[in-house]
N, C-alpha and C positions, 0 to 999 in steps of 0.2 A: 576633468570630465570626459575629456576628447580619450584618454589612455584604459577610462573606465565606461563603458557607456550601459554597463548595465546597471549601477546606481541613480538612482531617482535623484532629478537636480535637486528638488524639493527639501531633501535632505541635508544637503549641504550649505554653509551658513558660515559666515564668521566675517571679525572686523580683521583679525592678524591672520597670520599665517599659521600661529598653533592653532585660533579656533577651527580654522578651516581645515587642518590637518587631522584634528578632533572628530570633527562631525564625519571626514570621510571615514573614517576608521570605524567611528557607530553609524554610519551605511551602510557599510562593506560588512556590519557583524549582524545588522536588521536581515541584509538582503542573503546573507548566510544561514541563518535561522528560517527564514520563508522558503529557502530552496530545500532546505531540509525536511522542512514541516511538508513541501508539496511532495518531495519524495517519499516520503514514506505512506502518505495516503496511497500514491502511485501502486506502490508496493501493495499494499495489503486489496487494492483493489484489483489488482489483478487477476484475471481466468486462467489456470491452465490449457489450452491445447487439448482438444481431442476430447474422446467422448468419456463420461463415467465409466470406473473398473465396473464388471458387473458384479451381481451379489446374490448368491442363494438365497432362498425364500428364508425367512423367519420361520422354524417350526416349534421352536420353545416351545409355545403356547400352545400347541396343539395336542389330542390326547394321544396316546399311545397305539390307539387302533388308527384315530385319524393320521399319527404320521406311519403307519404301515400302511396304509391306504395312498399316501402321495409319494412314498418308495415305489411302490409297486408302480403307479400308473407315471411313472419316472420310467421305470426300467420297458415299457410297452411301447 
């Protein structure tokens, strides 16, 4: 326990020394699986840095006069 101290004593158990050798090993594979599972939420929860790229307006949707109309008062 003293050489591991980040397995939960909880976990560890036995009458011989294989069960106990046992149990450490599925600690060591629980406490493996949780570290994993906390880093990847880690991961995907992450922000990048700094501000949003900027973005042109959408003009798809607009008619043909309307985007010669937002050209123009672009270029003024």
């Amino acid at each position: 326990m003293r050489s591991e101290p980040a397995l939960p004593a909880e976990l560890i158990a036995g009458e011989t020394i294989d069960d106990v050798d046992a149990s450490v090993e599925a600690a060591r594979d629980v406490v493996g699986r949780v570290r994993a599972h906390i880093e990847s939420q880690a991961q995907s929860a992450r922000v990048p840095a700094g501000a949003p790229q900027r973005s042109s307006a959408d003009v798809s949707s607009l008619s043909a006069e309307q985007k010669i109309r937002y050209g123009l008062a672009r270029r003024a």
